[in-house]
C-alpha positions in Angstrom: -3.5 26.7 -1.7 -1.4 29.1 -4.0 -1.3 28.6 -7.5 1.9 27.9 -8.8 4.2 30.2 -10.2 3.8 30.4 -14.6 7.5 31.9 -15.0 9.7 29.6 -16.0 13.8 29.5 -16.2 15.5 27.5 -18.8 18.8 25.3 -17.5 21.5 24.5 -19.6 21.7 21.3 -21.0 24.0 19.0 -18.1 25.9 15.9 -19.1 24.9 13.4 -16.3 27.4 10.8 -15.4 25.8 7.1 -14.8 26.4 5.8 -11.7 25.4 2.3 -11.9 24.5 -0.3 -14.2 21.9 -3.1 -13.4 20.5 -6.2 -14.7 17.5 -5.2 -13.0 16.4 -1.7 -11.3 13.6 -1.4 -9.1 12.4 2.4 -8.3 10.5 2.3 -4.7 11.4 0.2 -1.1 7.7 -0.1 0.1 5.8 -3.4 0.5 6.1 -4.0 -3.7 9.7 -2.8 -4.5 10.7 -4.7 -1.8 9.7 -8.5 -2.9 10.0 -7.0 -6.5 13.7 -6.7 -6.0 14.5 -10.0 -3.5 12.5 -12.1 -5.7 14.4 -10.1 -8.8 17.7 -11.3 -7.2 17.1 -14.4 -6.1 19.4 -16.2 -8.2 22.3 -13.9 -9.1 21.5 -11.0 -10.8 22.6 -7.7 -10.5 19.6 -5.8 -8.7 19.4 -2.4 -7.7 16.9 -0.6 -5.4 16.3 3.3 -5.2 14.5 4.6 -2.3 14.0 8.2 -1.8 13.3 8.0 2.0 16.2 6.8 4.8 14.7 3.2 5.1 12.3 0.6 3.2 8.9 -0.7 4.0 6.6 2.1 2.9 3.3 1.7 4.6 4.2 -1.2 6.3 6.3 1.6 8.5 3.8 4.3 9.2 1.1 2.4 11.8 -0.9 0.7 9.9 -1.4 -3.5 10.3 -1.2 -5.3 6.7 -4.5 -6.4 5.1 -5.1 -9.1 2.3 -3.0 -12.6 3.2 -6.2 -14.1 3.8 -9.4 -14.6 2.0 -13.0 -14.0 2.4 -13.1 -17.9 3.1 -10.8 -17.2 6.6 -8.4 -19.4 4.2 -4.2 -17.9 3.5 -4.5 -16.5 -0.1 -1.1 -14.8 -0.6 2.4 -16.4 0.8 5.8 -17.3 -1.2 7.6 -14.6 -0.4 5.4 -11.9 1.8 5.1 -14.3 3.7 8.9 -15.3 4.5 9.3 -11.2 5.7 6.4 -12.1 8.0 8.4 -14.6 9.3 10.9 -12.9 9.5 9.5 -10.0 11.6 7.9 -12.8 14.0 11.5 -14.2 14.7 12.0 -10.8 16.3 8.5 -10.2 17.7 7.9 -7.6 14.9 4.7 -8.8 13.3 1.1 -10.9 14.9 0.2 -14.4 13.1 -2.8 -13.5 10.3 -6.1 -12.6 12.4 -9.7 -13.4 11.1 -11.4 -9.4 11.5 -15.3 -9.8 10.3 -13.9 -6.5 8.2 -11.0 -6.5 7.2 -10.9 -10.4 6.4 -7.2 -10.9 7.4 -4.9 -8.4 9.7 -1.7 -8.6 10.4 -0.3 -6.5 12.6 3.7 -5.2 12.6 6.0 -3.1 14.4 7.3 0.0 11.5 11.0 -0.1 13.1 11.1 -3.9 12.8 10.2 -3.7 9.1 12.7 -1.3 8.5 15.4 -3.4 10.2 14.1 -6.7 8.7 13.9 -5.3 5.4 17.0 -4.0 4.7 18.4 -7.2 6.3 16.9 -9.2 3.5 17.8 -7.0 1.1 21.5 -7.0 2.1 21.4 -10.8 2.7 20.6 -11.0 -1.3 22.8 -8.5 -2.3 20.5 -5.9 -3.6 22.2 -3.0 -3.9 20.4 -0.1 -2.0 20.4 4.1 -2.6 18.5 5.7 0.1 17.7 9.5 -0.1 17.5 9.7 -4.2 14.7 10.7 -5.8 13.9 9.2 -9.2 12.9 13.0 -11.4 13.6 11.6 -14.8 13.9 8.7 -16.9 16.3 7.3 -19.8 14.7 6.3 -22.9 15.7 4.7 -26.5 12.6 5.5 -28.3 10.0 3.5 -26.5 12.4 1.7 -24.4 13.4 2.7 -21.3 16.9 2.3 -19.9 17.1 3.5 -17.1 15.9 6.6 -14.4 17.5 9.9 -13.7 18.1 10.8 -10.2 18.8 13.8 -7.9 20.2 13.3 -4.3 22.9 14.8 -2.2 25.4 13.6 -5.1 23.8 15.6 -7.5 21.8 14.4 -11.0 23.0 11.1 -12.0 21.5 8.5 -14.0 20.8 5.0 -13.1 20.0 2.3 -15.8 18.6 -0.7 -15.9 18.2 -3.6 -18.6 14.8 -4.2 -16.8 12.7 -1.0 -14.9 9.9 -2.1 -12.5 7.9 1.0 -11.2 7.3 0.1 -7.3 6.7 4.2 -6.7 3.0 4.0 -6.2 2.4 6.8 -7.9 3.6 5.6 -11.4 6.0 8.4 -10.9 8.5 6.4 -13.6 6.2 4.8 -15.9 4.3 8.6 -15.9 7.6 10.3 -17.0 8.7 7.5 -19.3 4.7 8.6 -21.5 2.8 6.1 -20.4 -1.0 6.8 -20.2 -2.1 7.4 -16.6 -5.1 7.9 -15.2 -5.9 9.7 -11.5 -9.4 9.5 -9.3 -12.6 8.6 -10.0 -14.7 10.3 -13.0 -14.8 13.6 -11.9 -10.5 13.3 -10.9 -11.3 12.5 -7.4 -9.0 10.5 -5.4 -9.4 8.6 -1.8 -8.2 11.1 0.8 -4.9 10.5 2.7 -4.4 10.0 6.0 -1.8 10.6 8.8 -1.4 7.2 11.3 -0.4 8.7 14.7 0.9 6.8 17.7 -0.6 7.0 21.6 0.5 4.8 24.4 -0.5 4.4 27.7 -4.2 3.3 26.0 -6.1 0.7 28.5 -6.7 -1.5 25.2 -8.4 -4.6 28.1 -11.1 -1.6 29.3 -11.8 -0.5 25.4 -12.3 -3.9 24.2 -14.5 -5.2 27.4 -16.6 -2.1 26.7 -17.3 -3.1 23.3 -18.3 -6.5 24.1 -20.2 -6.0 27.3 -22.2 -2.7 26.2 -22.5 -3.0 22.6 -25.6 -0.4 22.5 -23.2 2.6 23.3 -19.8 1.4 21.3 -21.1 0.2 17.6 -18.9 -0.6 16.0 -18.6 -1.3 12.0 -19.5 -4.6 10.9 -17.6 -6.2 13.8 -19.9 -8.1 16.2 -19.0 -7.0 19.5 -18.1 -11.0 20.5 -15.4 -10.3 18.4 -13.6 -7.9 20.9 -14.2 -10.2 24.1 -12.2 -13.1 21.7 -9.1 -11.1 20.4 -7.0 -8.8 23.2 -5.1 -7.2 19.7 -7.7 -5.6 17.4 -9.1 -3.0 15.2 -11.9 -1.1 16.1 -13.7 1.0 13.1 -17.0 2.8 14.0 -18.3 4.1 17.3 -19.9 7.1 15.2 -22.6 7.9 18.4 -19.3 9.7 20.1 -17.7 11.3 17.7 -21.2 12.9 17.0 -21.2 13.6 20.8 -17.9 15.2 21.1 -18.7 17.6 18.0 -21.8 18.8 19.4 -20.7 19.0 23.1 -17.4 20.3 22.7 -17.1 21.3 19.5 -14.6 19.8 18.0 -13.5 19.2 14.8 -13.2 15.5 13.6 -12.9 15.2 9.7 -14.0 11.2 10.1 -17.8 10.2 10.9 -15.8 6.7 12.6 -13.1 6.1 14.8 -10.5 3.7 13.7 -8.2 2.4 16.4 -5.2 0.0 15.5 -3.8 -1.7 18.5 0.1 -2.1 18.5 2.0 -5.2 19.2 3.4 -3.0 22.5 1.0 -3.3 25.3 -1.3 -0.1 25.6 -0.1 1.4 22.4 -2.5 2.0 19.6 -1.9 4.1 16.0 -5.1 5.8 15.0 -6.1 6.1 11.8 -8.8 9.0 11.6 -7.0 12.0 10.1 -8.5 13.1 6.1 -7.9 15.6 3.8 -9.7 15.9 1.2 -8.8 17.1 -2.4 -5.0 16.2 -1.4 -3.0 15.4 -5.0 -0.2 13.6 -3.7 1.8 13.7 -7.3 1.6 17.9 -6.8 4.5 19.2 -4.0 2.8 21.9 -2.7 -0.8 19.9 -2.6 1.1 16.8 -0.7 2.4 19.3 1.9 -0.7 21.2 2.4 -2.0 17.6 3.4 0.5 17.1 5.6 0.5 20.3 7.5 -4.0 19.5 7.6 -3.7 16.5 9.0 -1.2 17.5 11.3 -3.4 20.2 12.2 -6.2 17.4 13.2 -4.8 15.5 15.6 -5.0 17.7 18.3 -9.1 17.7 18.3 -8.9 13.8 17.9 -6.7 13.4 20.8 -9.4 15.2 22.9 -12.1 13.3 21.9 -10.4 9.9 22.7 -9.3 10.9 26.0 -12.7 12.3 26.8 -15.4 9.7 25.1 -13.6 6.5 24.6 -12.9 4.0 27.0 -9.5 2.6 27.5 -8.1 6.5 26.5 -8.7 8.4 29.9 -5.1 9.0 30.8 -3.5 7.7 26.7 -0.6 10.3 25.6 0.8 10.9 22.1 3.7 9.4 21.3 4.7 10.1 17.6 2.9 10.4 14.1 3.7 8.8 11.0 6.7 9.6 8.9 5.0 10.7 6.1 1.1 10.7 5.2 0.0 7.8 4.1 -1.2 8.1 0.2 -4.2 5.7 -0.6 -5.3 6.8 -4.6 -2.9 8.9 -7.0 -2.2 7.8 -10.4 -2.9 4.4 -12.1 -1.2 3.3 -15.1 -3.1 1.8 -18.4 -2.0 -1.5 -19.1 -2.5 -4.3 -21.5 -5.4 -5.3 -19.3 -7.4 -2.6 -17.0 -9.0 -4.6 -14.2 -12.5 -3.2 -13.1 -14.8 -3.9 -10.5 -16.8 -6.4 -11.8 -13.6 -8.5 -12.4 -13.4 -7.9 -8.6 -16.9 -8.7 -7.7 -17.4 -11.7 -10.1 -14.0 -13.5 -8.5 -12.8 -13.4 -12.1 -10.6 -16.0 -12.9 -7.5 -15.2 -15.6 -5.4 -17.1 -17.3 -2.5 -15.1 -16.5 -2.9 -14.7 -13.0 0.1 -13.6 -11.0 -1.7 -13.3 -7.5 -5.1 -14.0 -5.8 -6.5 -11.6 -3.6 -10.0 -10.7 -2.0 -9.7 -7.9 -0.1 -12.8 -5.8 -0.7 -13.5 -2.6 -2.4 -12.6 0.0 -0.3 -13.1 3.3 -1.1 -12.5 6.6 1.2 -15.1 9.0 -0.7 -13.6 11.8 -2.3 -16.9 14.0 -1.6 -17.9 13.3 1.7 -16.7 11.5 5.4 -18.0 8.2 4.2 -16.5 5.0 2.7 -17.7 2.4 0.6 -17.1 -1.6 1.1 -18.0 -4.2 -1.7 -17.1 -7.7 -0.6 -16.9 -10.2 -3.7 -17.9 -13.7 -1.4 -14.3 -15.2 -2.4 -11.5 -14.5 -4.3 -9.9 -12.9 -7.6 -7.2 -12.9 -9.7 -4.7 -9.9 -10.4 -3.6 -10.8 -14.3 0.0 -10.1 -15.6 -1.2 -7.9 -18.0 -2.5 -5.4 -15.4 1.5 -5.3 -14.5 2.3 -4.0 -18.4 2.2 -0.6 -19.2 1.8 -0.1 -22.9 3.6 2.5 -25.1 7.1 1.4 -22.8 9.0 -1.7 -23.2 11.1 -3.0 -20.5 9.4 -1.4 -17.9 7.3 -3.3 -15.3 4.9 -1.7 -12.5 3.7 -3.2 -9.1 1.6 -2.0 -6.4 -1.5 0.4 -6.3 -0.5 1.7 -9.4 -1.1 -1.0 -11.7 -3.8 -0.8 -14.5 -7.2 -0.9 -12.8 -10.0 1.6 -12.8 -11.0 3.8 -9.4 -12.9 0.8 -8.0 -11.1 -2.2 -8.4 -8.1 0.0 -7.2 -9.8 0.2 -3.9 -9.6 -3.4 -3.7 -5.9 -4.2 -4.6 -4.5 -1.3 -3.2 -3.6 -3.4 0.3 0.3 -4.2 1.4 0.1 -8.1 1.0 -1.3 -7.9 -2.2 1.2 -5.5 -3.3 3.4 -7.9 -2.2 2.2 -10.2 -4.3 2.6 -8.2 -7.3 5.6 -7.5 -6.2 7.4 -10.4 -6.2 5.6 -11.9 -9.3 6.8 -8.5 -11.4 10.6 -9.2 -9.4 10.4 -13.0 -11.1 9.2 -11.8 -14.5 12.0 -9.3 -14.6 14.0 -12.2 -13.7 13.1 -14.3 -16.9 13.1 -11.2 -19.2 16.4 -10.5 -18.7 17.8 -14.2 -18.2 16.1 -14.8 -22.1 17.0 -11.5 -23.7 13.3 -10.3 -24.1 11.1 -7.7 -22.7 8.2 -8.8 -19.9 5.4 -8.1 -22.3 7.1 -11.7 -24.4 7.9 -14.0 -21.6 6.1 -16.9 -21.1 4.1 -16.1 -18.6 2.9 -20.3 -17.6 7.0 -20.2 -17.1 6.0 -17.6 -14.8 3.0 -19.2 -12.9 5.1 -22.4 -12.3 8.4 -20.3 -10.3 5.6 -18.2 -8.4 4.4 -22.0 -7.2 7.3 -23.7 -7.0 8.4 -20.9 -4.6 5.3 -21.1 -2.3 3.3 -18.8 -3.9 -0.6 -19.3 -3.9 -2.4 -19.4 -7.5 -5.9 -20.7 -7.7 -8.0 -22.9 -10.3 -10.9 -21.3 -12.0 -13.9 -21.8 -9.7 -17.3 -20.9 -9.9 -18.0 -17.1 -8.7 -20.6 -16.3 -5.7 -22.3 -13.3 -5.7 -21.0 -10.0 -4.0 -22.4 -8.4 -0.7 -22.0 -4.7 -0.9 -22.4 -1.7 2.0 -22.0 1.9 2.0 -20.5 3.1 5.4 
């Protein structure tokens, strides 16, 4: 890639007009902003919701099923309100029930133009007021308080403020430009790399999953025992490494994953695959992000081949579309009142702030290599409230893969139902801060743990913590 230009041009100072005032303004539509801000106006507020693409949903939009609503223990971990939108999409045949994977502990699989209809329905239904195409390039401060976000869009630069912020960008785009302390990658600054979901239909998903099952020698698969596949007809299959290294040496081809990861859709003989990677992508630098995008792009050609060729089920698959945008697993994480780490994670620690349970497993993508890393914990673990609370900025709330944890325990929270989660436990606190006239870092946060019940959310009791189970993949 380039470098970037050094020159620089000076503007002249603009007087930006405000163009709406909210009781609470949530930046970001994906799987966090969007409980953040129906669980934010739940009972009346003013709520506002910027999203710089044309619809909401995030991730849940590009191909990929949602991970994390149920624990280690095949038991429902996260519900209240991710788990009305799954309703939701099931009243319109847009999402699967929860499915047990050996993995992946829980999948749920949904249609991306469902969530975006379903979405925005909810969101209009509670009067959230939406901005599509605005991008959030600067904040509003008052000393260490922030008051609101600066946007830019077709309209111009305009400023947007809030009496509460919660960050939902996954990047910490806000709570980064407002001076919090962020951090990015592992210890050496290396972040998971992203990936580009893309679509093909006309997949024999019966034949792949029958070959799995009946000739498990030739398809291995990761972790999955190949039972699994002659018990579920809508899976995910992550491995078969034999063939990739087949089609490289035979054909020549290039496949930047040592496993194939197939995603069967809810539309019969549709699949997304997930097996694009670019490495050393820094999806908070422009000209990084779309170097990544143009890569991966660039890849699926060479994967395409090798499915048709080596895979069973693929013999006569076409493309149908990619992803809307790549799909970002690491950037930066904010530091909090409370960093989680990973043996928080892997001891099932139990806080007494807790604001969601999860137990998906680490899950790293390697910077440095093909490979990924999975650390299951045996059970569950709590996300505390104070992970949600950045510190040098009042009045300003993050959610999502963002929060205050270090490069491993990220990998673990980093899934869309726990995001979720956060999301709609950071949309209540708002709630309170603003309703008693104080920032989040003073509510009281058992005020908060009792709503999050009382509205069908899942909390857990402290418990005794069994040990973790670790592989390298």
């Amino acid at each position: 890639m380039k470098p970037s230009d050094t020159r620089v041009i000076h503007e002249p100072a603009k007087t930006v007009p405000v163009r709406a005032d909210y009781d609470i303004l949530v930046v970001g539509g994906g799987p966090a902003g969007l409980t953040t801000a129906l669980a934010a106006a739940e009972d009346g507020l003013k709520v506002g919701l910027i999203e710089s693409r044309s619809f909401v949903g995030g991730n849940m939009t590009i191909g990929l099923p949602v991970l994390g609503f149920l624990g280690q223990k095949k038991n429902q971990i996260i519900k209240g309100l991710p788990q009305k939108f799954i309703d939701r999409l099931r009243a319109v045949k847009g999402a699967s029930e929860h499915r047990w994977c050996p993995l992946h502990m829980g999948i749920t699989l949904v249609e991306p133009e469902a969530v975006k209809t379903v979405a925005l329905q909810m969101l209009t239904e509670a009067k959230v007021d939406v901005t599509f195409h605005a991008m959030g390039v600067g904040v509003v401060m008052d000393g260490d308080v922030i008051r609101g976000i600066i946007t830019e869009s077709k309209s111009g630069r305009e400023a947007v403020l809030g009496k509460i912020v919660v960050d939902c960008t996954g990047d910490a785009d806000v709570a980064h430009r407002a001076g919090v302390p962020c951090e990015k990658g592992n210890e050496k600054g290396g972040m998971q790399p992203p990936t580009l979901m893309f679509c093909l239909g006309g997949v024999d998903t019966e034949k792949l999953r029958h070959s799995i099952a009946q000739q498990p020698r030739t398809y291995v698969t990761d972790f999955i025992p190949a039972e699994y596949f002659g018990q579920n007809n809508q899976f995910i299959v992550v491995g078969l490494r034999e063939l990739i290294a087949r089609a490289r040496q035979e054909r020549g081809l290039e496949i930047p994953n040592e496993r194939t990861i197939i995603i069967t859709g809810l539309r019969p003989g549709e699949v997304w695959i997930n097996m694009t990677r670019v490495a050393g992508v820094d999806a908070t630098d422009v000209r990084s992000l779309t170097f990544g995008e143009i890569e991966a792009r660039r890849q699926i050609d060479d994967i395409h081949t090798y499915l048709k060729s080596y895979v069973p089920g693929f013999e006569t698959c076409h493309f149908t579309r990619t992803a809307p945008f790549l799909g970002i697993r690491e950037t930066r994480r904010i530091v909090g009142y409370y960093t989680m780490t990973q043996d928080d994670v892997l001891g099932c620690r139990h806080f007494e702030d807790a604001i969601a349970v999860a137990s998906y497993p680490i899950d790293i993508h390697r910077p440095g290599d093909e490979g990924c890393t999975l650390i299951w914990c045996g059970d569950c673990y709590d996300i505390p409230y104070r992970s949600l609370l950045p510190t040098k900025v009042e009045n300003l709330l993050v959610a999502g893969r963002c929060i205050s944890t270090t490069h491993e325990a990220m990998g673990a929270i980093r899934v869309m139902a726990t995001c979720m989660a956060m999301g709609e436990a950071a949309g209540r606190a708002a709630k309170m801060a603003v309703r008693e006239g104080v920032s989040p870092a003073r509510i009281d946060v058992a005020k908060l743990q009792a709503e999050l019940v009382a509205k069908g959310a899942y909390l857990r009791e402290p418990g005794v913590a069994p040990g973790a189970v670790s592989a390298t993949r």
